[in-house]
C-alpha positions as CSV (number, residue, x, y, z in Angstrom):
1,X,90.8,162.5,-40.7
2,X,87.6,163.9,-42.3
3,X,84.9,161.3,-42.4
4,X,81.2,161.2,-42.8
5,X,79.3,158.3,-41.3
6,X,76.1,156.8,-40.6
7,X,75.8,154.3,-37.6
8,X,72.7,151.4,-37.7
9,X,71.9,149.1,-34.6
10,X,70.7,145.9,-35.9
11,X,69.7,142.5,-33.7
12,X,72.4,140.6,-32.5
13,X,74.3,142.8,-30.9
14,X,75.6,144.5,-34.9
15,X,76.3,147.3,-36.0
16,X,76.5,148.9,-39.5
17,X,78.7,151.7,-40.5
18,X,78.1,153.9,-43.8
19,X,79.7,156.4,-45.0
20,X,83.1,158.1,-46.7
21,X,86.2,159.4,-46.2
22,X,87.4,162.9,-48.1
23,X,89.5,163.0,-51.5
24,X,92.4,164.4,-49.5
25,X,92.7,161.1,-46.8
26,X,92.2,159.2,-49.3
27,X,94.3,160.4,-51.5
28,X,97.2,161.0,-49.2
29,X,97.8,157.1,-48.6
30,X,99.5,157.1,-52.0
31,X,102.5,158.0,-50.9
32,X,102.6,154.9,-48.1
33,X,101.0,152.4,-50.6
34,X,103.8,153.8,-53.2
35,X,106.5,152.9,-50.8
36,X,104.9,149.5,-50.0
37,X,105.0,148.4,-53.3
38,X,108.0,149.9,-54.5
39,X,109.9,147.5,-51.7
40,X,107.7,144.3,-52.3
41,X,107.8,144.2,-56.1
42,X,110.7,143.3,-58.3
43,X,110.8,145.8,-61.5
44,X,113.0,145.2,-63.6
45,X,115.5,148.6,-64.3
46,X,115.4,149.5,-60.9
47,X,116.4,149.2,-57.1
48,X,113.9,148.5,-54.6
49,X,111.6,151.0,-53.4
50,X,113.0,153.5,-56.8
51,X,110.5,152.5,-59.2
52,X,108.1,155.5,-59.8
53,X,104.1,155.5,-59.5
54,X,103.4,155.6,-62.6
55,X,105.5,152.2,-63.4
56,X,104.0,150.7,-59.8
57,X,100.4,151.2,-61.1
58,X,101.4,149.8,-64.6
59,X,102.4,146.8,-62.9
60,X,99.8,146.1,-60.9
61,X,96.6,147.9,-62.4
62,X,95.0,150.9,-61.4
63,X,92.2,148.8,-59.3
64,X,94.4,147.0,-57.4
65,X,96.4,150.2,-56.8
66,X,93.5,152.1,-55.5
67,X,92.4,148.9,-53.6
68,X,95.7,149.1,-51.4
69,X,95.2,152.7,-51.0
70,X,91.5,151.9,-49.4
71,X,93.0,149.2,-47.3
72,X,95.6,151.5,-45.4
73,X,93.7,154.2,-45.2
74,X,90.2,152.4,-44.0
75,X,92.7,150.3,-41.3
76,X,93.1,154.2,-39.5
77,X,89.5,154.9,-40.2
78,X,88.5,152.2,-38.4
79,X,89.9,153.0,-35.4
80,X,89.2,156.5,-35.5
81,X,85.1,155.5,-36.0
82,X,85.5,153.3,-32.9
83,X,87.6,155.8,-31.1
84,X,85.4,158.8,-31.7
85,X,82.0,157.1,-31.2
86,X,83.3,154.8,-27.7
87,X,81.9,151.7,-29.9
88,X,83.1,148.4,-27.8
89,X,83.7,146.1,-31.6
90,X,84.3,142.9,-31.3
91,X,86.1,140.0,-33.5
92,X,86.8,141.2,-37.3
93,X,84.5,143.9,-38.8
94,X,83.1,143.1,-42.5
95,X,84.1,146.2,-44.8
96,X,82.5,146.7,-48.2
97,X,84.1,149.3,-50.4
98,X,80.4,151.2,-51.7
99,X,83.0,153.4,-54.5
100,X,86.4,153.5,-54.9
101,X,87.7,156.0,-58.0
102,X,91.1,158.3,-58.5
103,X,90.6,161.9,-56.9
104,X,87.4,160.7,-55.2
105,X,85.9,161.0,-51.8
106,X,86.0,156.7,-50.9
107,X,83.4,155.3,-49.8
108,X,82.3,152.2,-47.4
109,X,80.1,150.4,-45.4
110,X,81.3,148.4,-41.8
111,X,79.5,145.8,-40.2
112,X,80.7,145.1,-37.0
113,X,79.7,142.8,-33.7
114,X,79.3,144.9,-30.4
115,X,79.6,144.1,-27.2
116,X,75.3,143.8,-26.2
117,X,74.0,146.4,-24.0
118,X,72.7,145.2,-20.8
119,X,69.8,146.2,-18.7
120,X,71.1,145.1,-15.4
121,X,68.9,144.1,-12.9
122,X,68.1,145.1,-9.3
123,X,71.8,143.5,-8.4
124,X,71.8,144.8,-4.7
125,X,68.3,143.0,-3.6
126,X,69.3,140.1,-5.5
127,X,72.7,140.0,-3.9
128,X,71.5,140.6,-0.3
129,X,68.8,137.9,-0.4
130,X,71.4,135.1,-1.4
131,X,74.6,136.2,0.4
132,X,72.8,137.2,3.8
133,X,71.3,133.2,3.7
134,X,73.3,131.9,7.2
135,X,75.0,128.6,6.7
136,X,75.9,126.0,9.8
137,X,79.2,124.8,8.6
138,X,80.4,122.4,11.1
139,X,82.9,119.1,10.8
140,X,82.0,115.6,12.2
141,X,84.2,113.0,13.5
142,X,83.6,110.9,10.3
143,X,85.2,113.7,8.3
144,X,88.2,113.7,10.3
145,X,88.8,110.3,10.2
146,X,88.9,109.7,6.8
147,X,91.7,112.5,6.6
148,X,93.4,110.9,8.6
149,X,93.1,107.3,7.2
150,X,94.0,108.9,3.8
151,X,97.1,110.1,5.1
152,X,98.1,106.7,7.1
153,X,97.8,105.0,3.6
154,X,100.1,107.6,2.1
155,X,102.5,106.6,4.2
156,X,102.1,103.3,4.3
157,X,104.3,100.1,3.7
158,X,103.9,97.2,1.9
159,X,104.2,93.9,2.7
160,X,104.7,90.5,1.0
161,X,101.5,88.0,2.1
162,X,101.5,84.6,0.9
163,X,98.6,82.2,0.1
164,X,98.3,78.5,-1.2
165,X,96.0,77.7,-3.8
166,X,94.9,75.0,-6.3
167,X,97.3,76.7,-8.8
168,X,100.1,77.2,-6.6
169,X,101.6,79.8,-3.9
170,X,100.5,83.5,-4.3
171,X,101.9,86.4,-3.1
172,X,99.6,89.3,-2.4
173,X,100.4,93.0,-1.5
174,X,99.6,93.8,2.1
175,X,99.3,97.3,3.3
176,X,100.7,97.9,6.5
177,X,99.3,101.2,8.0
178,X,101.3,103.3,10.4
179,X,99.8,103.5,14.1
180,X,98.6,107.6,15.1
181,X,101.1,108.3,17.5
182,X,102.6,111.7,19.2
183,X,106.3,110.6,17.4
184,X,103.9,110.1,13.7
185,X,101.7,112.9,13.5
186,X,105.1,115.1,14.3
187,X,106.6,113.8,10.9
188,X,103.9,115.5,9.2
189,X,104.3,118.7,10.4
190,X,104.5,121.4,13.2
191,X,101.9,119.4,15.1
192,X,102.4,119.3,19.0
193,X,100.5,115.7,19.7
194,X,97.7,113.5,18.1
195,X,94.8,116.2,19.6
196,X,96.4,119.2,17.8
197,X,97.1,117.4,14.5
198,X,92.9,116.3,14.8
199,X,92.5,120.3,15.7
200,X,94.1,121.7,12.7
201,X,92.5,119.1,10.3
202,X,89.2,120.1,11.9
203,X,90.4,123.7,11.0
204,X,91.4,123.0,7.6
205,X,88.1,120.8,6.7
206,X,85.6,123.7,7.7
207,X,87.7,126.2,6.0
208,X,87.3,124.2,2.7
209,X,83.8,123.9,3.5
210,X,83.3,127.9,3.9
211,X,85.7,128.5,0.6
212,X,83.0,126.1,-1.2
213,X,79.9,127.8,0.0
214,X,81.1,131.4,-0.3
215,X,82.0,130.2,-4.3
216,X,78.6,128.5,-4.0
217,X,77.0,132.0,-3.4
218,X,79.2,134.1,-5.6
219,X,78.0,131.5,-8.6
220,X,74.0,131.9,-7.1
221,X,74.2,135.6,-7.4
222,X,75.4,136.1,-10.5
223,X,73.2,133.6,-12.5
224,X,70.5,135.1,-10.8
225,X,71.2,138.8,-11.7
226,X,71.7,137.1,-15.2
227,X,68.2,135.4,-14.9
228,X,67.0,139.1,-14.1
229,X,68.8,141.3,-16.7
230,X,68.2,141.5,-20.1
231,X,70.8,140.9,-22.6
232,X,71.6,139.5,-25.9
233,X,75.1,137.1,-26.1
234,X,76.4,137.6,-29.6
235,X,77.5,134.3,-31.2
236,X,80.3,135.7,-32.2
237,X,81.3,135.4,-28.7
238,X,80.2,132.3,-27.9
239,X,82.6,131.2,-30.7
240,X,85.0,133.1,-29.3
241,X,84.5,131.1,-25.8
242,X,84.6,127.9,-27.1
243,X,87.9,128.4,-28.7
244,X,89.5,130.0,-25.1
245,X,87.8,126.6,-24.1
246,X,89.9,124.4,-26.7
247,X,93.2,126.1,-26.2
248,X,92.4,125.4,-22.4
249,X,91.9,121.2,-22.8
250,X,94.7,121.1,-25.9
251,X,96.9,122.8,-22.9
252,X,95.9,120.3,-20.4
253,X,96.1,117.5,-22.7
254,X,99.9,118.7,-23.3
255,X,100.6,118.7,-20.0
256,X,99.6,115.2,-19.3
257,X,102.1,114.0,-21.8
258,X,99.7,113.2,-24.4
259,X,99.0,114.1,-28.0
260,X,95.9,115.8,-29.2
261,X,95.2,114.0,-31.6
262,X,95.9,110.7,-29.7
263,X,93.5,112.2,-27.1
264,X,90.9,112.6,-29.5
265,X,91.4,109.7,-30.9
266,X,90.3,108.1,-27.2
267,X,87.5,109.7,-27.1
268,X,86.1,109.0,-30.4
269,X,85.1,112.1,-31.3
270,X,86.3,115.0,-33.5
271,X,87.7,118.4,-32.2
272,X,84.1,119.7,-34.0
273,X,82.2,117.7,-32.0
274,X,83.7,118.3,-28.7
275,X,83.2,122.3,-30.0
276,X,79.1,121.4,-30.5
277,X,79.1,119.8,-27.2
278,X,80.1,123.3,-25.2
279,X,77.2,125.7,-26.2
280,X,75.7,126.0,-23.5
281,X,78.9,125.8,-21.0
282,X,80.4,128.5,-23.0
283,X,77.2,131.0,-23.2
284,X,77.3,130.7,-19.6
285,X,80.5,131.8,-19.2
286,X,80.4,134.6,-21.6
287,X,77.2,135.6,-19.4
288,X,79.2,135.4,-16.1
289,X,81.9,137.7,-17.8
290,X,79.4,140.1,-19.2
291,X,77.7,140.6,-16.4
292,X,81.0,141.3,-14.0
293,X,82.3,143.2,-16.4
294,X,78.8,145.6,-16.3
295,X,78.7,145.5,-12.2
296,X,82.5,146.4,-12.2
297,X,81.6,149.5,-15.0
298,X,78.5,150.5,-12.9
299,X,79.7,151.0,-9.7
300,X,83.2,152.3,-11.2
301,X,85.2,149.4,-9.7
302,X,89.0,150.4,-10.0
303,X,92.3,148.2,-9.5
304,X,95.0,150.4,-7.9
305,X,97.6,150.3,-10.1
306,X,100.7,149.0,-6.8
307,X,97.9,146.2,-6.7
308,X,97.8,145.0,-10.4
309,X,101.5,145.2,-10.3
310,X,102.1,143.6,-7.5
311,X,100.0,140.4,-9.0
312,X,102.0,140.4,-12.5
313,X,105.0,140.3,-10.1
314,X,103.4,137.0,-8.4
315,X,102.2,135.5,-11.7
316,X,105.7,136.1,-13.8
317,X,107.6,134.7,-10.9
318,X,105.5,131.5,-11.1
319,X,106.3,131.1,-14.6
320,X,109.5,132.1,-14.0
321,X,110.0,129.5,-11.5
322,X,109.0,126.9,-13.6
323,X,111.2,127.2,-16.3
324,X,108.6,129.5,-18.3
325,X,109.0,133.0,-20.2
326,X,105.2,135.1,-20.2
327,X,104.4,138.0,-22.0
328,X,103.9,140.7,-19.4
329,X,101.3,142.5,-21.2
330,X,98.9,139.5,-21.4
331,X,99.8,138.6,-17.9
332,X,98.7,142.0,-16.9
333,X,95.2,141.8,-19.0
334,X,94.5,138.3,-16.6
335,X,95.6,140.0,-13.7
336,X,93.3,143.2,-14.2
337,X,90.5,141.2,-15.0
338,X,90.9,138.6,-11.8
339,X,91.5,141.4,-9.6
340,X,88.3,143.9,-10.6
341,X,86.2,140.4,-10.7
342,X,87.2,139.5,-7.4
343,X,86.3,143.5,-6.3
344,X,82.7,143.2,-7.7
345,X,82.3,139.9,-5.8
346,X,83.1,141.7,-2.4
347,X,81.1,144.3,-3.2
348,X,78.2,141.5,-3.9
349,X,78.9,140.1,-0.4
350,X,78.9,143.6,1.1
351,X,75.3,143.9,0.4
352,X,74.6,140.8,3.3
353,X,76.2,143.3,5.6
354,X,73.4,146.5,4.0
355,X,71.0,144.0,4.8
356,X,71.6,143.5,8.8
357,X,71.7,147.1,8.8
């Protein structure tokens, strides 16, 4: 397609695109928008998709013809523009027909939200002074025992108690916990004796502990790279966010048996409130996934394809299992994104290991 543009940065992350598209595009989508027509509208005298231009464009104007002609053929435009000049667009672009006439070159202007361009910060020095921070993880008796008590009520009995009073006789749940014996702590498991059911508590507790701290870190080192870089957040994504945000609580709402609007309804507040309530939360997280997506473009991060397959596989069988259909292709999108983030964190830990070097 033969176009002539004009491309303007402005703030905020938006761009502006002038410019027009030749007589002969622009007149060749006459022949899809006759078609179009010809099978929506009723005319009567003939079939559908029989009645000639001339009777079309009686019908519905000669404006409104040459608007549908702009539409289809600005749609392909579009995508061509973005295509050609590798401009990451986000959300819906604005377009402005600047002159639209029969036999005429068409011409238009685009505004359009980008995704910002970042100037990334030293990421490896920032890295390698939080990850290489040592950490003495370590589990106390106190710890145990409370596992341990937690699980003795879990499997407890009750019992009736009775009591007199001024007003009568009472009765009053007892709980009756089970003693920690050999026989016990084998119910539970593939434990051996009371010691190795302790041990692999003891296990389990500083493994939860070194999962939190290494999340800990991974959150540490990308806010401050963040703090360090420069970029703009578009509010167009922000919006965006807060709406992934929504469909996220509306989904957990549903899942607790509850109606939205019942839930709303307990909390007193609208669905536009809760929205104003998540600005910040949801800057953050557009941050977080700017600034992966940057390191993983960077350093030319790459997801084998056998890996990305394989976690679809996972994913669609849990859905699967539970009585759920997904779409594979959006499955895929999640999986390629929480696969490359999880490669740029390693690479972020990697730099403790340039630093004992």
């Amino acid at each position: 397609m033969d176009i002539k543009i004009e491309i303007k940065k402005s703030p905020g992350s938006l761009i502006e695109i002038e410019g027009e598209i030749s007589v002969s595009d622009f007149e060749a989508e006459r022949v899809s928008v006759v078609a179009k027509l010809g099978n929506s509208l009723k005319i009567d005298g003939f079939r559908p998709g029989n009645a000639p231009e001339k009777i079309l464009i009686e019908k519905v104007g000669e404006a409104a013809f040459l608007e549908e002609m702009a539409e289809s053929v600005l749609q392909k435009a579009y995508s061509q523009i973005i295509r050609d000049n590798k401009i990451e667009a986000i959300g819906k672009p604005e377009v402005t027909i600047t002159k639209i006439a029969k036999n005429n070159p068409l011409g238009f202007k685009i505004k359009t939200v980008v995704l910002p361009e970042i100037k990334l910060a030293d990421w490896k020095l920032l890295a390698e002074k939080i990850m290489s921070v040592k950490e003495d993880i370590s589990v106390v008796d106190k710890e145990v025992d409370e596992v341990v008590n937690n699980i003795r009520r879990s499997r407890a009995n009750t019992s009736q108690k009775k009591e007199d009073s001024l007003e009568g006789e009472n009765s009053l749940n007892e709980l009756i916990l089970p003693e920690i014996t050999d026989e016990f702590v084998k119910t539970l498991g593939d434990f051996k004796d009371i010691s190795d059911f302790k041990e692999k508590i003891t296990q389990n507790i500083k493994l939860d502990k070194e999962m939190k701290n290494k999340e800990k870190k991974r959150i540490e080192t990308i806010e401050k790279i963040i703090e360090k870089s420069e970029l703009d957040v578009p509010e167009m994504l922000i919006k965006s966010e807060k709406g992934k945000m929504l469909a996220e609580m509306k989904a957990s709402v549903s899942q607790m048996g509850l109606k939205w609007e019942d839930y709303l309804s307990h909390l007193k507040k609208t669905e536009e409130e809760i929205l104003s309530g998540w600005n910040e939360d949801a800057k953050k997280r557009v941050l977080f996934g700017l600034i992966l997506r940057e390191l993983a473009i960077k350093e030319d991060i790459k997801v084998p394809d056998e890996e990305l397959e394989a976690e679809v596989d996972k994913i669609t069988a849990h859905y699967k299992a539970h009585g759920q259909e997904i779409e594979r292709a959006r499955v895929r999108d999640y999986a390629f994104g929480v696969l490359r983030n999880e490669k740029v964190f390693e690479m972020l830990e990697l730099s403790r290991l340039n630093l004992d070097n």
